[in-house]
PQR file with spaces between the fields and no chain letter, atoms N, CA, C, O and H, PARSE charges and radii, in Angstrom:
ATOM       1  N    UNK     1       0.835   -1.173    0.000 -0.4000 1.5000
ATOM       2  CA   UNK     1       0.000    0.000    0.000 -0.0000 2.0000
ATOM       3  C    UNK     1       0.886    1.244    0.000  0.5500 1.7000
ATOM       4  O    UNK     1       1.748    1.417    0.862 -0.5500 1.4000
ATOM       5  N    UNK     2       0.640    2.137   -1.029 -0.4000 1.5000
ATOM       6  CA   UNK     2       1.476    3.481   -1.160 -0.0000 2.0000
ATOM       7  C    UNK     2       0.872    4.232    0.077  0.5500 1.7000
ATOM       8  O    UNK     2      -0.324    4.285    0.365 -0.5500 1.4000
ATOM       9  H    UNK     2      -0.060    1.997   -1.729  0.4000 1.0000
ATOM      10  N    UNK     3       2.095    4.901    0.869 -0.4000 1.5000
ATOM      11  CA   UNK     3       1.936    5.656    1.980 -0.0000 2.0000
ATOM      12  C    UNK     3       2.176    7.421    1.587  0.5500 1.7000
ATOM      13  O    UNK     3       2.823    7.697    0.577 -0.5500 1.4000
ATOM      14  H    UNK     3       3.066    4.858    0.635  0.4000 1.0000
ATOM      15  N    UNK     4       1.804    8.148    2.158 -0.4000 1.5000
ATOM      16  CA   UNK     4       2.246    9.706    1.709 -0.0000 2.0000
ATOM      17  C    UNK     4       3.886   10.092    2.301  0.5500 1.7000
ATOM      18  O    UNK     4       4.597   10.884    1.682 -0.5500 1.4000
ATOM      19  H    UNK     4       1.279    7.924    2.979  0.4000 1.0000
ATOM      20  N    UNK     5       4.289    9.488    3.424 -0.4000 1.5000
ATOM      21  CA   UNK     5       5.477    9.241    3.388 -0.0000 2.0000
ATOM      22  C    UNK     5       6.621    8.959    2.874  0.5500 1.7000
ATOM      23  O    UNK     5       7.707    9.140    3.426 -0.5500 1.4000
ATOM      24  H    UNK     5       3.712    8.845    3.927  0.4000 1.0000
ATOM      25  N    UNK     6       6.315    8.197    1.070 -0.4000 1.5000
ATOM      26  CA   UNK     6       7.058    7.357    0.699 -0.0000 2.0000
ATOM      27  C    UNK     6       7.356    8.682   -0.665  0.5500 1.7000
ATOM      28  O    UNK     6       8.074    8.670   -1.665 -0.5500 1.4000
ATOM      29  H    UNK     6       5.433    8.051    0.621  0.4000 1.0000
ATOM      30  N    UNK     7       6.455    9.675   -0.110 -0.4000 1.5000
ATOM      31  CA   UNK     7       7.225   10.881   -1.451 -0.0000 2.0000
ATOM      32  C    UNK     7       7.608   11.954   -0.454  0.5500 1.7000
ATOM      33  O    UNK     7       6.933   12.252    0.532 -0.5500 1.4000
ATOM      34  H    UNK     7       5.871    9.685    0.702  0.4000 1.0000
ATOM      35  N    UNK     8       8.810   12.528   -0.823 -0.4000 1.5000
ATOM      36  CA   UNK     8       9.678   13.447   -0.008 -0.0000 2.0000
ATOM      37  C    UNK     8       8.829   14.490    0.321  0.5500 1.7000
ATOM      38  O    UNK     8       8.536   15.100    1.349 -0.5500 1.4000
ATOM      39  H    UNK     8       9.358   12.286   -1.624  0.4000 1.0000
ATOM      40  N    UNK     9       8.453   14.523   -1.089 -0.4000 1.5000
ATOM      41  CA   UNK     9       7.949   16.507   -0.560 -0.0000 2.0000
ATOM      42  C    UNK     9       6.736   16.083    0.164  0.5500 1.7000
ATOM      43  O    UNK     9       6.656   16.888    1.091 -0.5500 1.4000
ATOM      44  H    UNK     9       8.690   14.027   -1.925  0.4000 1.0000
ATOM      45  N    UNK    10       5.615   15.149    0.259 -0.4000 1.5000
ATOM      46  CA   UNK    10       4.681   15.109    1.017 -0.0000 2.0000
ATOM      47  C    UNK    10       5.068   14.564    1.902  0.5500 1.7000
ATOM      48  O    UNK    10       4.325   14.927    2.814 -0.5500 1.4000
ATOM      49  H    UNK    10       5.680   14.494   -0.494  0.4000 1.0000
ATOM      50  N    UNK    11       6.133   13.546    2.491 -0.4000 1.5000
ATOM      51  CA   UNK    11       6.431   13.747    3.979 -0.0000 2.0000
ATOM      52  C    UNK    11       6.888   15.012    4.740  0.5500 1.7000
ATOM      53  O    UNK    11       6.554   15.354    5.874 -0.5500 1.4000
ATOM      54  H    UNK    11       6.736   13.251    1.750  0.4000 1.0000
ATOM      55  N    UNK    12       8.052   15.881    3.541 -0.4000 1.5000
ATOM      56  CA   UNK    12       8.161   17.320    4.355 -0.0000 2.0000
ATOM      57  C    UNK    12       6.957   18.199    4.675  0.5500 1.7000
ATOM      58  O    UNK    12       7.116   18.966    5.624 -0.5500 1.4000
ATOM      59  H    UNK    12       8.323   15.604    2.619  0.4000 1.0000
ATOM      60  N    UNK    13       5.612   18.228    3.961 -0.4000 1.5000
ATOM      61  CA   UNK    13       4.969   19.063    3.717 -0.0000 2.0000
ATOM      62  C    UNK    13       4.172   18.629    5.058  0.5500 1.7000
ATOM      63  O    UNK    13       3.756   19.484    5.840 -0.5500 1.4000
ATOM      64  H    UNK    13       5.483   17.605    3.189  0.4000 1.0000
ATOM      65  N    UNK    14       3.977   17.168    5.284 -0.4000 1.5000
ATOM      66  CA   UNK    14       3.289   16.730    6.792 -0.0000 2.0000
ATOM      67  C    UNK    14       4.039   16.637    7.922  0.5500 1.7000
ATOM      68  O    UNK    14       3.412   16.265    8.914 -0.5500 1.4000
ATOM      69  H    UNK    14       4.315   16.473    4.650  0.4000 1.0000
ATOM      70  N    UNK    15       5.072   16.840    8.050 -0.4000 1.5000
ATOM      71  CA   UNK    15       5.844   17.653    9.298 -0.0000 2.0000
ATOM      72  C    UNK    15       5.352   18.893    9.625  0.5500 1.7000
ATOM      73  O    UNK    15       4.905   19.125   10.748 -0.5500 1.4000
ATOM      74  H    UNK    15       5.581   17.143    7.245  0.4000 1.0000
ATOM      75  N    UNK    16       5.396   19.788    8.665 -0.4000 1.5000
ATOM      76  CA   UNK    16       4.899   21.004    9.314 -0.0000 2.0000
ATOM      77  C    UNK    16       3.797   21.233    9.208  0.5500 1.7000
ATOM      78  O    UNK    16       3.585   22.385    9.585 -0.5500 1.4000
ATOM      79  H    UNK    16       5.759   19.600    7.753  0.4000 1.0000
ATOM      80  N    UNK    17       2.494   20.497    8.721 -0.4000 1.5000
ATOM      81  CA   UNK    17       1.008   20.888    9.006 -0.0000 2.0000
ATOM      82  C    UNK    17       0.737   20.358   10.131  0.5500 1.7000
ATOM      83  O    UNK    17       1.640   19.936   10.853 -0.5500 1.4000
ATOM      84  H    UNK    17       2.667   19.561    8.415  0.4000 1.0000
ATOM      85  N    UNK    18      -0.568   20.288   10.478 -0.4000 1.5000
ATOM      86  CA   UNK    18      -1.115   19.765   11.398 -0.0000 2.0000
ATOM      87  C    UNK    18      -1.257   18.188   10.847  0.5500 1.7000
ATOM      88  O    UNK    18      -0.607   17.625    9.967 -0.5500 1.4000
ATOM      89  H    UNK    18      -1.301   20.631    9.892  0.4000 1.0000
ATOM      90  N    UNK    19      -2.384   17.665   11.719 -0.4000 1.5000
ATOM      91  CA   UNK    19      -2.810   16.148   11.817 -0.0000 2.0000
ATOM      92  C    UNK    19      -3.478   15.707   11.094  0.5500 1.7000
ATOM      93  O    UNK    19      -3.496   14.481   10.988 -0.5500 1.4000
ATOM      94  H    UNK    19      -2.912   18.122   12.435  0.4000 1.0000
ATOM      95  N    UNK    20      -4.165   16.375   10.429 -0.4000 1.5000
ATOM      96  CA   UNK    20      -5.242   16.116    9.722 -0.0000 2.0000
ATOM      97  C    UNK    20      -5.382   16.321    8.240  0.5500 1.7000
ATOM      98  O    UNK    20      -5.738   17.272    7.545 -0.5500 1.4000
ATOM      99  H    UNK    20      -4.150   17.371   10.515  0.4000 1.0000
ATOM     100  N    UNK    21      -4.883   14.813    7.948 -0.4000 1.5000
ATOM     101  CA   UNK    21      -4.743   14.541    6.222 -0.0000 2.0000
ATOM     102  C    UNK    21      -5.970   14.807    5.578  0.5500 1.7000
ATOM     103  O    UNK    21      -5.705   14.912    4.380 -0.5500 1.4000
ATOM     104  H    UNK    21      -4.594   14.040    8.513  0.4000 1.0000
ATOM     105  N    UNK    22      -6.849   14.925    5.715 -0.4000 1.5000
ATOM     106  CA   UNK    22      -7.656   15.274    4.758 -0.0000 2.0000
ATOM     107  C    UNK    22      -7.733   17.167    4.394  0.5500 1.7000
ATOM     108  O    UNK    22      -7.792   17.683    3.278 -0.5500 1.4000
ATOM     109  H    UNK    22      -7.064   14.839    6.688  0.4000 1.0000
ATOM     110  N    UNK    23      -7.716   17.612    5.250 -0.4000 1.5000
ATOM     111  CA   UNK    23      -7.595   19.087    5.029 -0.0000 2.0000
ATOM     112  C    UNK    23      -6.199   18.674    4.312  0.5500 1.7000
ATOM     113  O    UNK    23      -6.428   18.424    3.128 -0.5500 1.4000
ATOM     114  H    UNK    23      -7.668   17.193    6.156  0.4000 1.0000
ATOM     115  N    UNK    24      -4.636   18.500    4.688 -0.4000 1.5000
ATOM     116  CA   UNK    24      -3.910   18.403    3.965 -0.0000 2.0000
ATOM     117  C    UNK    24      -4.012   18.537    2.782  0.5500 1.7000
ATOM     118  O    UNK    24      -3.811   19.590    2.178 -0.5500 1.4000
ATOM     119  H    UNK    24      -4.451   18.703    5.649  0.4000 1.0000
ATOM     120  N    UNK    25      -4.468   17.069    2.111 -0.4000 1.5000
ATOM     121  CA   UNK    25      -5.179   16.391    1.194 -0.0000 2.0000
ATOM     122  C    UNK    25      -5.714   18.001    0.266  0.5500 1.7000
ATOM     123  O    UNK    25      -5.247   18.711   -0.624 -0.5500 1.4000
ATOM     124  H    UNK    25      -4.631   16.213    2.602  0.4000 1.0000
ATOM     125  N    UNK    26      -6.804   17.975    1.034 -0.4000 1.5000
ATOM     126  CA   UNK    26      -7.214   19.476   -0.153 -0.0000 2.0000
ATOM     127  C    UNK    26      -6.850   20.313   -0.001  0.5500 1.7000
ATOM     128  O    UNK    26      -7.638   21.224   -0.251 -0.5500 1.4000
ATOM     129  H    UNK    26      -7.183   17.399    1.757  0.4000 1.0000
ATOM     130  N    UNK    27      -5.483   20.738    0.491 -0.4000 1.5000
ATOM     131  CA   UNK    27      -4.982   22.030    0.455 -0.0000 2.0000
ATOM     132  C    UNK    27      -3.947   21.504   -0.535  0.5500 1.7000
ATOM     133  O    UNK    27      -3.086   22.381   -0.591 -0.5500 1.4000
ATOM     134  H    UNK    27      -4.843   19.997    0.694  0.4000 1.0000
ATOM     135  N    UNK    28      -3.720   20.819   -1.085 -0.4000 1.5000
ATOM     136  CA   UNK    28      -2.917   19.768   -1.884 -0.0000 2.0000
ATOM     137  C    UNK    28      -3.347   19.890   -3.253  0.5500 1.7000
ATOM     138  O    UNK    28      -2.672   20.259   -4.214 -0.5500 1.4000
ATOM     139  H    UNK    28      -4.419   20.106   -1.039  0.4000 1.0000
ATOM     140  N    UNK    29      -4.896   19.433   -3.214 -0.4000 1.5000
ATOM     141  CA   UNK    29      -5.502   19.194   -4.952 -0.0000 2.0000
ATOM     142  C    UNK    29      -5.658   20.311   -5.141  0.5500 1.7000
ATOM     143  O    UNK    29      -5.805   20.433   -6.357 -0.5500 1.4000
ATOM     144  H    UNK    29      -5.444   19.133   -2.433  0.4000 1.0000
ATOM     145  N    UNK    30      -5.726   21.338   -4.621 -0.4000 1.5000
ATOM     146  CA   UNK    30      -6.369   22.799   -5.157 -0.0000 2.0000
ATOM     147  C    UNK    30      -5.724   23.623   -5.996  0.5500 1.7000
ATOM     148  O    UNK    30      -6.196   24.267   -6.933 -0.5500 1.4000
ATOM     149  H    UNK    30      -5.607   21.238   -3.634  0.4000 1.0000
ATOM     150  N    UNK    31      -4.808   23.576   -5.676 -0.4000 1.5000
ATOM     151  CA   UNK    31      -3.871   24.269   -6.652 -0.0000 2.0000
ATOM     152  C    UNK    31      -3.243   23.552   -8.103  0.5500 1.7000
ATOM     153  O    UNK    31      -2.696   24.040   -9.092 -0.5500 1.4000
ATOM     154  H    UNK    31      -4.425   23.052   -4.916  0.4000 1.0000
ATOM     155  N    UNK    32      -3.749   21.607   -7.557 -0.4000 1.5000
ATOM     156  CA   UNK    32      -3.344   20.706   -8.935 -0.0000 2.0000
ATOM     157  C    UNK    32      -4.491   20.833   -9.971  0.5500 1.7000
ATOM     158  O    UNK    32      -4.379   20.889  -11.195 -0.5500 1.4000
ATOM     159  H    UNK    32      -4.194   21.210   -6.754  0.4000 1.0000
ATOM     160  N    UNK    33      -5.873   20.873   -9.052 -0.4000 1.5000
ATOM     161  CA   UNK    33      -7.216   21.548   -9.606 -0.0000 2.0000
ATOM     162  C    UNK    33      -6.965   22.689  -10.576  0.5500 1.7000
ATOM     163  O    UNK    33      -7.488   22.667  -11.691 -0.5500 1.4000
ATOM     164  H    UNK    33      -5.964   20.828   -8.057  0.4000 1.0000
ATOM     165  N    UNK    34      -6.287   23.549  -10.239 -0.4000 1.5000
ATOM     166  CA   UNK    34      -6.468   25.165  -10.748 -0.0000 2.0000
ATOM     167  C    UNK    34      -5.529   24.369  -11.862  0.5500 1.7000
ATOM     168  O    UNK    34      -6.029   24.456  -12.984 -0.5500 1.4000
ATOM     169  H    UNK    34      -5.862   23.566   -9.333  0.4000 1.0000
ATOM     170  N    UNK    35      -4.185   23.551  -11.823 -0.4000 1.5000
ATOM     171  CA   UNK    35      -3.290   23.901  -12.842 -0.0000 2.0000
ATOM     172  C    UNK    35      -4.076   22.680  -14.382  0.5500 1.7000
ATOM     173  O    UNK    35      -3.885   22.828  -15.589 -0.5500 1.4000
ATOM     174  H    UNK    35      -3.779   23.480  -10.912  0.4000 1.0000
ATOM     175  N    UNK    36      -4.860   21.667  -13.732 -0.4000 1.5000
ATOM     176  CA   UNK    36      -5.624   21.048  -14.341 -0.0000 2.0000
ATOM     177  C    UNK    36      -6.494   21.763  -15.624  0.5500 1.7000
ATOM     178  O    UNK    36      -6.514   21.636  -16.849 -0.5500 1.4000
ATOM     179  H    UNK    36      -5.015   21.547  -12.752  0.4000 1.0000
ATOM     180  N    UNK    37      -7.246   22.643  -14.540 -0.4000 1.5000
ATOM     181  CA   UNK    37      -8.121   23.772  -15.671 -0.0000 2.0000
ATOM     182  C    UNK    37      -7.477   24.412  -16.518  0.5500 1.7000
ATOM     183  O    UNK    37      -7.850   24.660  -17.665 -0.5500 1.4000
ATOM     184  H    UNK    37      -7.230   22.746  -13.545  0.4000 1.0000
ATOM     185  N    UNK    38      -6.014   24.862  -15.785 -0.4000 1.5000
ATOM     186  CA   UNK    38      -5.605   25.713  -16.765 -0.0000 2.0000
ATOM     187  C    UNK    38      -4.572   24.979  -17.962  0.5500 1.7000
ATOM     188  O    UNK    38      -3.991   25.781  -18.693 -0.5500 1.4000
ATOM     189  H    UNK    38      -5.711   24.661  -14.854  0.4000 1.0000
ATOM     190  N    UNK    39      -4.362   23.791  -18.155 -0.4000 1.5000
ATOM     191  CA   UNK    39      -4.176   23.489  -19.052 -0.0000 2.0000
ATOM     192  C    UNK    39      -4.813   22.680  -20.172  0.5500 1.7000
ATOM     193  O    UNK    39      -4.511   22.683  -21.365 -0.5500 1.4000
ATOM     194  H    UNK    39      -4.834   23.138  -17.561  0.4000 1.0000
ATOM     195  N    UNK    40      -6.187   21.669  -19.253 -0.4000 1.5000
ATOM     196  CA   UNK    40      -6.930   21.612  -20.257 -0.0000 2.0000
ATOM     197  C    UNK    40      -8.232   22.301  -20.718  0.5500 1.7000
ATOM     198  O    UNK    40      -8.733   22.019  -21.806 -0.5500 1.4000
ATOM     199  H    UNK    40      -6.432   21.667  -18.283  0.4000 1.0000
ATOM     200  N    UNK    41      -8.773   23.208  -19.879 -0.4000 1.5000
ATOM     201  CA   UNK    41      -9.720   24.461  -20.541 -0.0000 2.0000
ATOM     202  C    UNK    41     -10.582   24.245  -19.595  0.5500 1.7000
ATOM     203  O    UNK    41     -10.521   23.409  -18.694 -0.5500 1.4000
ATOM     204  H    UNK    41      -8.366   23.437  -18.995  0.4000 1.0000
ATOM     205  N    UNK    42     -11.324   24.956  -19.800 -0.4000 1.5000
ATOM     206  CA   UNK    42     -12.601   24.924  -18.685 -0.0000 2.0000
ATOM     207  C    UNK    42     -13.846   24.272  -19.865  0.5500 1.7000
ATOM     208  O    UNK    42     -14.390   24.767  -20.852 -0.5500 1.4000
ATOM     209  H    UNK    42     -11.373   25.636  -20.532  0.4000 1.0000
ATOM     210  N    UNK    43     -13.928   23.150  -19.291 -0.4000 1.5000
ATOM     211  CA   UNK    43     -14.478   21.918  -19.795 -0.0000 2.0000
ATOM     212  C    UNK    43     -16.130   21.363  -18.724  0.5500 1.7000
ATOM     213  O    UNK    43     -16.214   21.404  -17.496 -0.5500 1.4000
ATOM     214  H    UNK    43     -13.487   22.748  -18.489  0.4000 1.0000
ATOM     215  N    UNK    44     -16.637   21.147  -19.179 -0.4000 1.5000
ATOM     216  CA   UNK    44     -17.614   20.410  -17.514 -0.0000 2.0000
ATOM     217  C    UNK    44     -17.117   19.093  -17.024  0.5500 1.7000
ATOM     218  O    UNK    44     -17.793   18.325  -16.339 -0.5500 1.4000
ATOM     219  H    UNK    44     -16.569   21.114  -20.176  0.4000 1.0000
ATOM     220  N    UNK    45     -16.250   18.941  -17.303 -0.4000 1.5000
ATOM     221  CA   UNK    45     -16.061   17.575  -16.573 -0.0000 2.0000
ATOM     222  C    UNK    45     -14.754   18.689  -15.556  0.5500 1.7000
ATOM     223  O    UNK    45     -14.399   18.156  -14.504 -0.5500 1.4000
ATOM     224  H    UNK    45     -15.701   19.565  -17.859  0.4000 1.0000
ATOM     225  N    UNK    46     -14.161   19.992  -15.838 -0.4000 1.5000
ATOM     226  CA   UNK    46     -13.120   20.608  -15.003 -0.0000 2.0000
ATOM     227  C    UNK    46     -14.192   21.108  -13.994  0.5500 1.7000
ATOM     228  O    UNK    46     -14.141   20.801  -12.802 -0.5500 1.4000
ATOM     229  H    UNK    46     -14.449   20.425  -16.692  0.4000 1.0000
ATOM     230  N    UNK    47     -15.053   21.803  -14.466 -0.4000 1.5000
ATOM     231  CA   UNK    47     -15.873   22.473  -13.704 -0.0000 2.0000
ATOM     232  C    UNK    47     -16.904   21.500  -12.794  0.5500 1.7000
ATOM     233  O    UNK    47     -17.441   21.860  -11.746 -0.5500 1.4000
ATOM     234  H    UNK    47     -15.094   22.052  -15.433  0.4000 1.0000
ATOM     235  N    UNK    48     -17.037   20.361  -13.350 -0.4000 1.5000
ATOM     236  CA   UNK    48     -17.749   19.817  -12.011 -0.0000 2.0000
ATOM     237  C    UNK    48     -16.654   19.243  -11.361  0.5500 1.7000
ATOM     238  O    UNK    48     -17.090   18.504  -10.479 -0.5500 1.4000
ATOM     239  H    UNK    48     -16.601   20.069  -14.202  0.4000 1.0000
ATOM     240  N    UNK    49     -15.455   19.241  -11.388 -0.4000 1.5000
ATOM     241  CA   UNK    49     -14.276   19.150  -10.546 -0.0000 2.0000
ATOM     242  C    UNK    49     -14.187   19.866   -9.625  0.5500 1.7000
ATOM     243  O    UNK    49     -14.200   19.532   -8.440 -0.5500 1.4000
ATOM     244  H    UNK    49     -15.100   19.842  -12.104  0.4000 1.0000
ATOM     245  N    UNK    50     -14.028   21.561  -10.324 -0.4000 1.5000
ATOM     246  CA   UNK    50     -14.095   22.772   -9.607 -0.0000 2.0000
ATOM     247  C    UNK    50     -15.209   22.550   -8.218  0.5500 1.7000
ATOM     248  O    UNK    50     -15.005   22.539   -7.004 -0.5500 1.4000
ATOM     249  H    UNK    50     -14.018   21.832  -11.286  0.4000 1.0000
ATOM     250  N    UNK    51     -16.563   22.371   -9.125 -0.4000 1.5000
ATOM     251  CA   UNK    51     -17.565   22.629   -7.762 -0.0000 2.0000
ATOM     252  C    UNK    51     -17.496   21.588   -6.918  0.5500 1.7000
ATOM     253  O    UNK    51     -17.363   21.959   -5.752 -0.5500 1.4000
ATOM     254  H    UNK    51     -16.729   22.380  -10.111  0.4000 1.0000
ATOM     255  N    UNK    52     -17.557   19.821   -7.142 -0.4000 1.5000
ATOM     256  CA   UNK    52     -17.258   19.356   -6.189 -0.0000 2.0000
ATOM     257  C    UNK    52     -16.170   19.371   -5.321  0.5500 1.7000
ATOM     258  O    UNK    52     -16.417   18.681   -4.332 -0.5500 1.4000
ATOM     259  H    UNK    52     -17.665   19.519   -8.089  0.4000 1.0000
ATOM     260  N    UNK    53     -14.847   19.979   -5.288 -0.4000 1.5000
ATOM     261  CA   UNK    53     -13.841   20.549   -4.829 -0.0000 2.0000
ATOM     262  C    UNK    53     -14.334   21.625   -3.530  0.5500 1.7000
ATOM     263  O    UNK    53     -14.142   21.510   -2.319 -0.5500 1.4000
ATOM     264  H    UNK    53     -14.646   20.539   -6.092  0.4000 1.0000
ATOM     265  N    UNK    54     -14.814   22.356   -4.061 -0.4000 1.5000
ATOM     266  CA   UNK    54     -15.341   23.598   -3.308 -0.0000 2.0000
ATOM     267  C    UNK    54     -16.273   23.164   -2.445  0.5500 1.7000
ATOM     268  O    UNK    54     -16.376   23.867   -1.440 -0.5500 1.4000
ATOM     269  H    UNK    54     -14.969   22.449   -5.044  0.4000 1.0000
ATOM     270  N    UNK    55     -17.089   22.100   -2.518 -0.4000 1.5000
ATOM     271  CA   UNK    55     -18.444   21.849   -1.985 -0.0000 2.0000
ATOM     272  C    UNK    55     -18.102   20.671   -0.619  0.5500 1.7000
ATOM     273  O    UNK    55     -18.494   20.483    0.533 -0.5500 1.4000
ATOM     274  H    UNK    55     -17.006   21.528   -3.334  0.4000 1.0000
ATOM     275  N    UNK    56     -17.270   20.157   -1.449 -0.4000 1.5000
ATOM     276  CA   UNK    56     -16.133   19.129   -0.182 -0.0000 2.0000
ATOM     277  C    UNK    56     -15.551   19.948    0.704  0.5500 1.7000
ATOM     278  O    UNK    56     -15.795   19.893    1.909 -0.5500 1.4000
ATOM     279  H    UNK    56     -16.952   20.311   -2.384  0.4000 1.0000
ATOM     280  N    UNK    57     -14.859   20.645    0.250 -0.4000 1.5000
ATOM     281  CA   UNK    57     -13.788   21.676    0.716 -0.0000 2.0000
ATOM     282  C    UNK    57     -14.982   22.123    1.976  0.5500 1.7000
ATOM     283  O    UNK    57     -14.977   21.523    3.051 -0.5500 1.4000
ATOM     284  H    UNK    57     -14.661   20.689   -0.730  0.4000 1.0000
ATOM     285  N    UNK    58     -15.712   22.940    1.763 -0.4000 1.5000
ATOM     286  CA   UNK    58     -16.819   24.133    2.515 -0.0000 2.0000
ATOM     287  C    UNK    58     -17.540   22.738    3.225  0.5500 1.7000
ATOM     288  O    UNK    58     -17.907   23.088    4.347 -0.5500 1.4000
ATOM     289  H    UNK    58     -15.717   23.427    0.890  0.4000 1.0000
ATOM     290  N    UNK    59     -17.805   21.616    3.047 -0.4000 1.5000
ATOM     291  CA   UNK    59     -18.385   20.645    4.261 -0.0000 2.0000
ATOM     292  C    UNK    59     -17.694   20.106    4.922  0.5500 1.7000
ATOM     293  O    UNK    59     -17.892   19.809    6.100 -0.5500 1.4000
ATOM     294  H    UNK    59     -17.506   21.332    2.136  0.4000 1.0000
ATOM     295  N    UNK    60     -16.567   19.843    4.140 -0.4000 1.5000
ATOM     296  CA   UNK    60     -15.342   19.379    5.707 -0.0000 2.0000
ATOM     297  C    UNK    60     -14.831   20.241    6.719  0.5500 1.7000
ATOM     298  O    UNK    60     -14.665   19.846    7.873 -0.5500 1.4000
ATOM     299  H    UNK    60     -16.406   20.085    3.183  0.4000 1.0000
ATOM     300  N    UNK    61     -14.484   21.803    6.212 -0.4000 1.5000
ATOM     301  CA   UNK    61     -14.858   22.652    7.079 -0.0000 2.0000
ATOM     302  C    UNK    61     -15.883   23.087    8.324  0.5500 1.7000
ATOM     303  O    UNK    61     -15.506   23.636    9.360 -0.5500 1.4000
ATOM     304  H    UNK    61     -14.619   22.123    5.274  0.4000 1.0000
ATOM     305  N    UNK    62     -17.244   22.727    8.003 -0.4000 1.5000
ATOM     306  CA   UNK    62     -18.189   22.942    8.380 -0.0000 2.0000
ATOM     307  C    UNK    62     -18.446   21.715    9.412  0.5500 1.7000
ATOM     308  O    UNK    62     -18.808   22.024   10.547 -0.5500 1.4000
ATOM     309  H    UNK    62     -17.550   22.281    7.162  0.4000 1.0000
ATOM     310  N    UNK    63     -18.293   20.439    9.113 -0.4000 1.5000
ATOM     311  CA   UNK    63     -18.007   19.968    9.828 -0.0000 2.0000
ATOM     312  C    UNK    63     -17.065   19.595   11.396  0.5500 1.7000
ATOM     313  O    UNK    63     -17.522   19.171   12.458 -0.5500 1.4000
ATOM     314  H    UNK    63     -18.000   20.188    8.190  0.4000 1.0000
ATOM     315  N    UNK    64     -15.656   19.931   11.047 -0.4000 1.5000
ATOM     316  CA   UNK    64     -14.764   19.829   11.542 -0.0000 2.0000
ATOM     317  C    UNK    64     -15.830   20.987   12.362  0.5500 1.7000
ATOM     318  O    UNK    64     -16.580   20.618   13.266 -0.5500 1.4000
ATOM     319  H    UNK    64     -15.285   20.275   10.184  0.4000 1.0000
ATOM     320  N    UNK    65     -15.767   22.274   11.937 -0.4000 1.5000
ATOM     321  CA   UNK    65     -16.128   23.112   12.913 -0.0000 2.0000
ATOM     322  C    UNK    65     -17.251   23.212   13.748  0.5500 1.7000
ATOM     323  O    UNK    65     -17.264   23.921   14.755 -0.5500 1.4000
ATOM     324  H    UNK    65     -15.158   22.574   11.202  0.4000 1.0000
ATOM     325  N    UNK    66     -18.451   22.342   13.262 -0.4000 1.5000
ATOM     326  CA   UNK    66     -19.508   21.506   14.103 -0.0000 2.0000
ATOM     327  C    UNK    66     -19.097   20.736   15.242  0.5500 1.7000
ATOM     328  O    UNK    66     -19.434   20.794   16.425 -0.5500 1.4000
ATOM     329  H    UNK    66     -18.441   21.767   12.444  0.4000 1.0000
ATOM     330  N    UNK    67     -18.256   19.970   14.592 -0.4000 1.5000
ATOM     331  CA   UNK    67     -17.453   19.007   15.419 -0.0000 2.0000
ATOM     332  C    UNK    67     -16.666   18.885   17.122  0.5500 1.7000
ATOM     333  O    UNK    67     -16.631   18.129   18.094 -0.5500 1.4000
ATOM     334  H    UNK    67     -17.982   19.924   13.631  0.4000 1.0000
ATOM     335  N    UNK    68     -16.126   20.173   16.649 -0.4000 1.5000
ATOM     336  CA   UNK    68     -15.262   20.920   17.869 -0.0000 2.0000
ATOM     337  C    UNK    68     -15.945   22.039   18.401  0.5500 1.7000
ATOM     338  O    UNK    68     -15.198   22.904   18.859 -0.5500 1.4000
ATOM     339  H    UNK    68     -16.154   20.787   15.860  0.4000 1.0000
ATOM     340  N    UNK    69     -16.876   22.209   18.452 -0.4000 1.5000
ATOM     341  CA   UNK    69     -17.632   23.349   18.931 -0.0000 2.0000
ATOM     342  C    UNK    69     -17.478   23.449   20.128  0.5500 1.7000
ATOM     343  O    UNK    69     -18.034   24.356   20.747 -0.5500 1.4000
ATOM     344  H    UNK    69     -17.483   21.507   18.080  0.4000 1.0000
């Protein structure tokens, strides 16, 4: 089983975040998201990328912050 450990820059990059790989995780695709669109166009299969991105993004938030209230 591939671990996130087993690539340099994402073991350096999880030293200095916090605990919690999934925020990681999408602070990760977002910017692979943006470079996605911008090289193959804004397409609907990018854009329902885009929104489910955002819509994940804004409920795991919302959660987490339910969560710990």
């Amino acid at each position: 089983m591939v671990d996130y450990r087993d690539f340099p820059l994402l073991r350096r990059l999880a030293q200095f975040g916090g605990q919690d790989t999934v925020f990681d995780l999408l602070l990760l695709l977002g910017p692979l998201l943006i470079m996605s669109i911008a090289l193959i166009g804004r397409t609907a299969v990018t854009g329902a990328l885009a929104i489910g991105y955002i819509l994940f993004f804004l409920g795991y938030l919302l959660y987490k912050g339910l969560r710990y209230r």
